[in-house]
C-alpha positions as CSV (number, residue, x, y, z in Angstrom):
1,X,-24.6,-33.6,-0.9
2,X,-22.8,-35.8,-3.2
3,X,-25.0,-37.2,-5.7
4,X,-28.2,-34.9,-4.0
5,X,-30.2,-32.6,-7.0
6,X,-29.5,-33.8,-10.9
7,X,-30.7,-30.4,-12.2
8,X,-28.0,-29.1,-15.4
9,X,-25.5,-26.8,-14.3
10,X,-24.0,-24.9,-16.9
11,X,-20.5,-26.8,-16.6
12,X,-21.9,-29.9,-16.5
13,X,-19.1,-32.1,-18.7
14,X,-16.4,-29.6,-17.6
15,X,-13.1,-30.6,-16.4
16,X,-10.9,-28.1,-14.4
17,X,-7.4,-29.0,-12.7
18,X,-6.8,-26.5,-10.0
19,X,-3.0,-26.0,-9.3
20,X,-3.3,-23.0,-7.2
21,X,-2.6,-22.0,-4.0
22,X,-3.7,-19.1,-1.2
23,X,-6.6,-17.1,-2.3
24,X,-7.1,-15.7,-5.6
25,X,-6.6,-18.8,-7.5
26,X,-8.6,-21.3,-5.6
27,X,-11.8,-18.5,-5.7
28,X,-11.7,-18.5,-8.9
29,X,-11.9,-22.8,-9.4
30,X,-14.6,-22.6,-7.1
31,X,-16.4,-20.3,-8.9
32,X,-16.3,-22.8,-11.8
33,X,-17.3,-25.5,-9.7
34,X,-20.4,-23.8,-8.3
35,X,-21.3,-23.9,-11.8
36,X,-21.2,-27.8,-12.3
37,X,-17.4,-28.0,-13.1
38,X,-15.6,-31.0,-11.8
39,X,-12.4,-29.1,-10.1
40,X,-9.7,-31.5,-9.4
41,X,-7.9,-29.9,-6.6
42,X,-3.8,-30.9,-7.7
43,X,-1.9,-30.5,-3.7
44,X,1.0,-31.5,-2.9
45,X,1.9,-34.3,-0.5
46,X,1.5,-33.0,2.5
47,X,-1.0,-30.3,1.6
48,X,-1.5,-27.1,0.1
49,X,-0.5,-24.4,1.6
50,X,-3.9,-22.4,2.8
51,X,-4.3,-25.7,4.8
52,X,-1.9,-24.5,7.7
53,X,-2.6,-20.7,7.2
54,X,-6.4,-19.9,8.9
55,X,-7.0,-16.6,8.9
56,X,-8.7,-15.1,12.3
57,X,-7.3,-18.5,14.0
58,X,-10.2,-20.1,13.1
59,X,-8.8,-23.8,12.6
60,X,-11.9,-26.1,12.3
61,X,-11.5,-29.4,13.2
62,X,-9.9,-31.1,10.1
63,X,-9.9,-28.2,7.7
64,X,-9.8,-24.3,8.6
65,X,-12.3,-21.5,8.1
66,X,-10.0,-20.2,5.3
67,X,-10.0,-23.2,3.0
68,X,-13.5,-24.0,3.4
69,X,-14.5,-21.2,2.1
70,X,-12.3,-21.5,-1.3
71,X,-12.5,-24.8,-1.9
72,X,-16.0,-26.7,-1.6
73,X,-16.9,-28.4,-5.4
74,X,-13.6,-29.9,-5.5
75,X,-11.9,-33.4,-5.3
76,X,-8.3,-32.9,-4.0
77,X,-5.3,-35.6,-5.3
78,X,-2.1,-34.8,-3.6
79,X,0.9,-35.4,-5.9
80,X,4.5,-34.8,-5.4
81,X,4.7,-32.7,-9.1
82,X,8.7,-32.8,-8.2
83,X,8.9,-36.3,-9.4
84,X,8.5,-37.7,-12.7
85,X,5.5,-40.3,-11.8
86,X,3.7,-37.4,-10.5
87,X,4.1,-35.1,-13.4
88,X,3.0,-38.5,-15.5
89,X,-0.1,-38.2,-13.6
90,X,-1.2,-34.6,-13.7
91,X,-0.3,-35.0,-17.8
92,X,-2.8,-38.0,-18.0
93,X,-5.7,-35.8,-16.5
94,X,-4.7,-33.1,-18.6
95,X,-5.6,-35.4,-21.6
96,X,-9.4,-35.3,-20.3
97,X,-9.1,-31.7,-19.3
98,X,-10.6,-28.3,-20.0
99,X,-9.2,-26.2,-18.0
100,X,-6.0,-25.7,-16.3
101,X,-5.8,-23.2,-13.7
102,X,-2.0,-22.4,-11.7
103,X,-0.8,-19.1,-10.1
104,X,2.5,-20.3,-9.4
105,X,5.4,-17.3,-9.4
106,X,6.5,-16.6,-12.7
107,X,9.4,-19.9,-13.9
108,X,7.6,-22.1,-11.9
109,X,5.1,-23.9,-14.0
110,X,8.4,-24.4,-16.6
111,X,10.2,-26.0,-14.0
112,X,7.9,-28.4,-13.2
113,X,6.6,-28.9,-16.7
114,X,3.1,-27.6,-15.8
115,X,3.8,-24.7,-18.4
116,X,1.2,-23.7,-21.5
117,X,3.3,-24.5,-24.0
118,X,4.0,-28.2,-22.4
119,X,0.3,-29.2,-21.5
120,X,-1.0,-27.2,-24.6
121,X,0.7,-29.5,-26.6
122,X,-0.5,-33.0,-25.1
123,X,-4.4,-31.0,-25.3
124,X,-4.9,-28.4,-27.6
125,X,-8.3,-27.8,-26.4
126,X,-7.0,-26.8,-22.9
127,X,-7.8,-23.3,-21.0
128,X,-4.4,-22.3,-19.3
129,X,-5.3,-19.7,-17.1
130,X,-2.2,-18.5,-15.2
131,X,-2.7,-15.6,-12.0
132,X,0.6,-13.8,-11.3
133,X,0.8,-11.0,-9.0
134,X,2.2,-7.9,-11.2
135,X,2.5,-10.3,-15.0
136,X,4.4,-13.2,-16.3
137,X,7.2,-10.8,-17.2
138,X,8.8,-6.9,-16.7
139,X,10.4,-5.5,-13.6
140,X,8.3,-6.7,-11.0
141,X,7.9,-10.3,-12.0
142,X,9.2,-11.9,-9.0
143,X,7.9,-9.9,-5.9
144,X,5.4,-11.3,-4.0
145,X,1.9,-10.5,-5.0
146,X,0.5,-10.4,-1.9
147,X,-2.9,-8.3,-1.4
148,X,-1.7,-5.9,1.0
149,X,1.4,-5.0,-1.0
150,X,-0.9,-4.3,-4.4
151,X,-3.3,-2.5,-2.1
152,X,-0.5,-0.3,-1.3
153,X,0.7,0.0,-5.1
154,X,-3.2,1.0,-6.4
155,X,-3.4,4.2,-5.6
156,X,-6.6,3.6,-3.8
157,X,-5.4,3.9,-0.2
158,X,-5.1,7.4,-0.9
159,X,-8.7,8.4,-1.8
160,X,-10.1,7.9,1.4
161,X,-9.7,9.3,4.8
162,X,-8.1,12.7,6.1
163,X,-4.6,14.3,4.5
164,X,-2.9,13.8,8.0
165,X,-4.3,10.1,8.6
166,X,-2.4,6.9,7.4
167,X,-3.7,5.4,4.7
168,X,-6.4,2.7,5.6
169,X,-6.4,-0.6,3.5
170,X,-10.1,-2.2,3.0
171,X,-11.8,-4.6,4.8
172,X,-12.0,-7.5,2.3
173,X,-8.9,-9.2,0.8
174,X,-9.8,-7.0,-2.2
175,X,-7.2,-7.5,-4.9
176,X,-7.4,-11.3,-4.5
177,X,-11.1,-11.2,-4.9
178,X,-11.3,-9.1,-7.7
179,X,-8.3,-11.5,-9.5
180,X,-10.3,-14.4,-9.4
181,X,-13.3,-12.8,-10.3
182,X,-11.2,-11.8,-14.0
183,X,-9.7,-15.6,-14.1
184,X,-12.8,-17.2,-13.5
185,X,-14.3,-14.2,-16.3
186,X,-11.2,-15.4,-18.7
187,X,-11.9,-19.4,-18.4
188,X,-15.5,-18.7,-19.0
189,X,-14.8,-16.6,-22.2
190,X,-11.5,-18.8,-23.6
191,X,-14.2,-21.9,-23.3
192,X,-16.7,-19.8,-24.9
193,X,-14.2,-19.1,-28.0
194,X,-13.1,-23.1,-27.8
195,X,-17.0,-23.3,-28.4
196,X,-16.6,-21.5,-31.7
197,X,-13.3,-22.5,-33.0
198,X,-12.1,-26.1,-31.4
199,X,-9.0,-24.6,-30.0
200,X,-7.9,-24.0,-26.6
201,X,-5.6,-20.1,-25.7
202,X,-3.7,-19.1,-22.6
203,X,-5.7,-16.7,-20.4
204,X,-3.0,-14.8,-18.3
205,X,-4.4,-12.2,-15.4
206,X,-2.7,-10.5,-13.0
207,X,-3.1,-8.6,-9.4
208,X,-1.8,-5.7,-10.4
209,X,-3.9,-5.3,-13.6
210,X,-7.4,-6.2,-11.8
211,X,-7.0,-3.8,-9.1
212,X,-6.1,-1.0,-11.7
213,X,-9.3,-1.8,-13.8
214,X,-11.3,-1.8,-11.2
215,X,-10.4,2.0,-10.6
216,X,-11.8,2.6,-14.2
217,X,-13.6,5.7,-12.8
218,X,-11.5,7.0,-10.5
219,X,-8.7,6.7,-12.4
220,X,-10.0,7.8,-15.6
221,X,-11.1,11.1,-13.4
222,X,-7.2,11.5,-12.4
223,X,-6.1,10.8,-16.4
224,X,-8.3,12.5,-18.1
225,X,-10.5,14.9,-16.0
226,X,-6.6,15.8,-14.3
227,X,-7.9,16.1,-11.0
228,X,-5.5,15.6,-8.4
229,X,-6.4,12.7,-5.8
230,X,-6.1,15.4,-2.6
231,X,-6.9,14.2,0.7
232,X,-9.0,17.3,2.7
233,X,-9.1,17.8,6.1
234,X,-12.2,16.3,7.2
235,X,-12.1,12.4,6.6
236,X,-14.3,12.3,3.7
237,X,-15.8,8.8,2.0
238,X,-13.8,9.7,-1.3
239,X,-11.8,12.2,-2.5
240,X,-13.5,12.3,-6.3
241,X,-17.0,12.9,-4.5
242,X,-18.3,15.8,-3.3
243,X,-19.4,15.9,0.6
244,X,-21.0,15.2,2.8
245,X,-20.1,11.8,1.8
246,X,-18.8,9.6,4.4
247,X,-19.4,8.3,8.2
248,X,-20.5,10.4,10.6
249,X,-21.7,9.3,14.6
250,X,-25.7,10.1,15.7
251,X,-26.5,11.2,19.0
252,X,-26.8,8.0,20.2
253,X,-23.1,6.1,18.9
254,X,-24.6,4.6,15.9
255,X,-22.4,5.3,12.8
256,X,-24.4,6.0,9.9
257,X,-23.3,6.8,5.8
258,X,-24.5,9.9,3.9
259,X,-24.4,9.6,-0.1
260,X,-24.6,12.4,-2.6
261,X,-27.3,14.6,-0.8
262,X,-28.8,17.8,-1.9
263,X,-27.5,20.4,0.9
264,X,-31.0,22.1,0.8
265,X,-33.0,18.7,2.0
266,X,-30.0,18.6,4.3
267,X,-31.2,21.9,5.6
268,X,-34.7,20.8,6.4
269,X,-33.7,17.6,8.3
270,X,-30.7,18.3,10.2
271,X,-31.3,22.2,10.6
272,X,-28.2,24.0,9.0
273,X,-29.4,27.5,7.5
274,X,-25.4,27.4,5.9
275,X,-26.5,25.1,3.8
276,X,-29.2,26.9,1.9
277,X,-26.5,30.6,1.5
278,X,-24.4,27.6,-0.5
279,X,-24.0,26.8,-4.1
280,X,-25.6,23.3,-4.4
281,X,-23.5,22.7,-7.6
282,X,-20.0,23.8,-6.2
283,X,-19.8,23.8,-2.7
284,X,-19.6,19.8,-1.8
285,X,-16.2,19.9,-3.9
286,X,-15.0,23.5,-3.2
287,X,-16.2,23.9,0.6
288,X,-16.1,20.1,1.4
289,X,-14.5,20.6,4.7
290,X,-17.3,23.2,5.9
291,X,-19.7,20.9,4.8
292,X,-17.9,17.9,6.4
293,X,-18.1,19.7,9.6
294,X,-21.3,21.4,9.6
295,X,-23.1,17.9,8.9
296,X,-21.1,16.3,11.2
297,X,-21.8,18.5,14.0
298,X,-25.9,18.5,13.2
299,X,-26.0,14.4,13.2
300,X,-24.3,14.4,16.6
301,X,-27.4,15.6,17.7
302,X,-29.7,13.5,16.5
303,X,-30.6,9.7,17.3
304,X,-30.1,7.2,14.6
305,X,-33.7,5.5,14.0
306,X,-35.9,9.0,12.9
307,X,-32.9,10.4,11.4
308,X,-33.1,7.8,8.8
309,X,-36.5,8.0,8.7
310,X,-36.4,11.4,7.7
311,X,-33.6,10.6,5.4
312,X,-35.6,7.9,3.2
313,X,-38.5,10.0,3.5
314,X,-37.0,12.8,1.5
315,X,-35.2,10.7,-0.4
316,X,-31.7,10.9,1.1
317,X,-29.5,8.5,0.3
318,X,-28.1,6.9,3.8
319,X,-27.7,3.9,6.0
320,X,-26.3,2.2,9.0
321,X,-22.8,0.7,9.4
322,X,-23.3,-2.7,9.9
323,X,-20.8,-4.9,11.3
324,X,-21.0,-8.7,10.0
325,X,-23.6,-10.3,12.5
326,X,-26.0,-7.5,11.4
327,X,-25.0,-8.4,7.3
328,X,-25.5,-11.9,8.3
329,X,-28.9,-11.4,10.1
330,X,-30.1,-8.5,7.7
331,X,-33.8,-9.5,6.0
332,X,-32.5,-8.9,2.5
333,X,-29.4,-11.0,2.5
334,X,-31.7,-13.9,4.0
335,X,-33.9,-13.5,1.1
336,X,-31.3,-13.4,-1.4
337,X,-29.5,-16.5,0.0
338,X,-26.9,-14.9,0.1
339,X,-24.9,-17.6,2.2
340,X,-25.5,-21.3,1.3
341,X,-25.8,-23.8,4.1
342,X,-24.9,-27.5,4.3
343,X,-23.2,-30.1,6.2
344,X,-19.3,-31.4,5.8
345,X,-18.0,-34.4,7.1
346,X,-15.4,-33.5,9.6
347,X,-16.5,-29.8,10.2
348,X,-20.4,-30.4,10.6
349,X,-22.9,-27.6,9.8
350,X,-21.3,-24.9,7.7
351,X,-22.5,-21.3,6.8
352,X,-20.6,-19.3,3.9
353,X,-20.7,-16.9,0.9
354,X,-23.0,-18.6,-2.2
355,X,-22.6,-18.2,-6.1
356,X,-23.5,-14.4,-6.5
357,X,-25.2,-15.0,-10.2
358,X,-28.7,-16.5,-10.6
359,X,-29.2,-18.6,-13.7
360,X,-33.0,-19.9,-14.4
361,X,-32.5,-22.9,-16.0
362,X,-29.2,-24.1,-14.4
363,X,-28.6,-22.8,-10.9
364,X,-25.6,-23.6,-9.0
365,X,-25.4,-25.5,-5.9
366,X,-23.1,-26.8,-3.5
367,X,-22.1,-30.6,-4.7
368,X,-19.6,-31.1,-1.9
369,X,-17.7,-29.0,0.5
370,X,-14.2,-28.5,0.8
371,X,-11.6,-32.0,0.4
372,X,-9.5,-33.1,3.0
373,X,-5.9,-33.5,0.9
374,X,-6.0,-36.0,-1.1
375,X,-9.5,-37.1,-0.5
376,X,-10.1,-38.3,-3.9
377,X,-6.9,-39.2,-5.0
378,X,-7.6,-43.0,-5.5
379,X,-11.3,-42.7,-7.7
380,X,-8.9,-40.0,-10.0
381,X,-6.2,-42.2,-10.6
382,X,-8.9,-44.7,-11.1
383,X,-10.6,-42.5,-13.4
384,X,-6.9,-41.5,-15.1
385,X,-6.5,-45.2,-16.2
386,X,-4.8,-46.5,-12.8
387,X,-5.6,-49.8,-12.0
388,X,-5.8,-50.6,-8.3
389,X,-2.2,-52.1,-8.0
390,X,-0.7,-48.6,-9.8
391,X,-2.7,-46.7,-7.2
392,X,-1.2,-48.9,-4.6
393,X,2.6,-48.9,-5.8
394,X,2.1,-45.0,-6.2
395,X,1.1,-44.7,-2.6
396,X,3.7,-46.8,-1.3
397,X,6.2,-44.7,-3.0
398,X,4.7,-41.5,-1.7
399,X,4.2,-40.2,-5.0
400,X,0.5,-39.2,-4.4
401,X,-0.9,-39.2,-0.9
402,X,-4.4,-39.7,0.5
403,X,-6.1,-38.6,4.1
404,X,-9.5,-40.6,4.0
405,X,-12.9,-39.0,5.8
């Protein structure tokens, strides 16, 4: 891959040091490296941290599932930032840097010198994005800001399923995603405004904050439409929405989802008179129960395949439940490329999540998978000004590390 298509990518030229761990963090530097960015992965000796944590059990051979999926455009150099030769190093490739990316728990970065006001002033031009879990400072500084826990603190566990059911988190790692989508959002705009003026900012974002913004309906229907977020009987899709809206079973154990449906073209295809005695404009929110369990019971007898024939026929908005092997095999994802394929050195032919935007003139593309730690570390000292007996002493000493291919 290396070296392989020369096309422009829109961060050609761009240098990002990526001092984050986990999830949120290194999603967002890979974003940036999708789009031509040269991420320098910054682990310590010894590794970072996802390296030993694969989610599902799925190990790999030299790197798990986990990591390879938040980490491909990147070198890795593994530096022991507890020392002063290895701070010396990270502040010489932020001399040549554009971006500086950490989400350490707040009074870390000061500790180890890796704070704004520290690397700001060696590079004035630097983006310092930092990713906390609740903000930099206030009552909740220090508690872990793990995606579960802000799952919990949304509010959004509580707008789905039945009043007398436990609250369900989602399927995806949610709050993490959506955090590195709003880093990767604030590097891309700082650099824009460095464009403009020459000068570099601190971009801070926060868990907390990007699971409340991305409630800005919902919530905004509890703050200013004061509608109270009440969980009904029937385990409906959401509580703001009137039913049917949710999953319901066909005669044959397919699930299936029903969206915003007139309760009249309801009528025709699933045969409930009820429906048509109803008012169409009230009764999903004030009878959503009966509606719940009138639809319920009519799709239980009915087979999957016509009833969603009927349903796009007339226009009904609905679908299967898929699980992941039919997402993966589905004919629209394939066209889309939605999953980039290529081959890594230790872990052989890998299939995983792409760059979600299209751009005409500069598409991204894969450049190189995932680093073993400290990978690269001897071309970026090389490339930091370290001649070859530096590099060596530095290695001796354990200052910086390197696992070779």
């Amino acid at each position: 891959m290396e070296g392989e298509g020369k096309s422009a990518q829109v961060l050609d030229g761009i240098r990002v040091l990526d001092c984050s761990i986990a999830m949120a963090g290194p999603f967002a530097a890979q974003r940036l490296g999708d789009l031509g960015a040269d991420v320098i992965k910054i682990e310590p000796v010894g590794g970072e941290w996802h390296r030993g944590v694969a989610a599902g059990n799925a190990t790999g051979n030299r790197i798990n599932a986990s990591f390879l999926s938040l980490n491909r455009n990147k070198r890795s150099i593994a530096v022991d930032l507890k020392s002063a030769a290895g701070r010396d190093i990270v502040y010489r490739l932020v001399d040549s840097a554009d971006v500086f990316l950490q989400n350490y728990r707040p009074g870390v970065a000061e500790r180890l010198g890796m704070d704004c006001a520290t690397l700001s002033a060696r590079n004035p031009r630097l983006v310092y994005v930092s990713i906390s879990g609740y903000g930099e400072d206030g009552p909740y500084r220090l508690r872990p800001g793990q995606d579960l826990l802000l799952q919990a603190m949304s509010g959004g566990m509580m707008s789905t399923g039945r009043a007398e059911d436990r609250p369900t988190p989602a399927g995806q790692y949610l709050v993490d995603a959506v955090t590195a989508y709003n880093a990767f959002e604030g590097a891309l705009a700082a650099l824009f405004h460095r464009e403009r003026t020459g000068k570099g900012q601190r971009v801070d974002v926060n868990m907390l904050d990007a699971i409340v913004s991305l409630q800005m309906q919902e919530l905004s229907v509890f703050t200013v439409g004061h509608k109270p977020q009440r969980r009904s009987t029937q385990p409906h899709g959401h509580v703001y929405i009137r039913a049917p809206y949710g999953v319901f079973r066909t005669r044959d154990g397919i699930w299936i989802v029903l969206s915003l449906s007139s309760l009249k073209t309801l009528s025709e295809i699933l045969g409930v008179p009820e429906f048509l005695a109803m008012d169409e404009a009230t009764a999903g929110h004030e009878q959503r129960d009966r509606v719940f369990e009138l639809t319920e019971e009519a799709i239980l007898r009915h087979d999957a395949a016509p009833l969603l024939e009927a349903f796009d026929r007339l226009g009904v908005w609905a679908g299967r439940v898929y699980g992941y092997q039919d997402l993966v095999d589905d004919p629209q994802v394939r066209h889309n490329g939605s999953f980039v394929e290529y081959e890594h050195p230790t872990e052989g032919h890998v299939k995983t999540p792409g760059f979600p935007i299209r751009f005409a003139s500069t598409p991204s593309r894969v450049n190189r998978g995932a680093p073993l730690e400290g990978q690269h570390t001897r071309e970026i000292l090389a490339e930091a000004g370290f001649d070859a007996e530096a590099v060596s002493r530095l290695l001796a000493e354990k200052t910086v590390s390197e696992v070779p291919v």
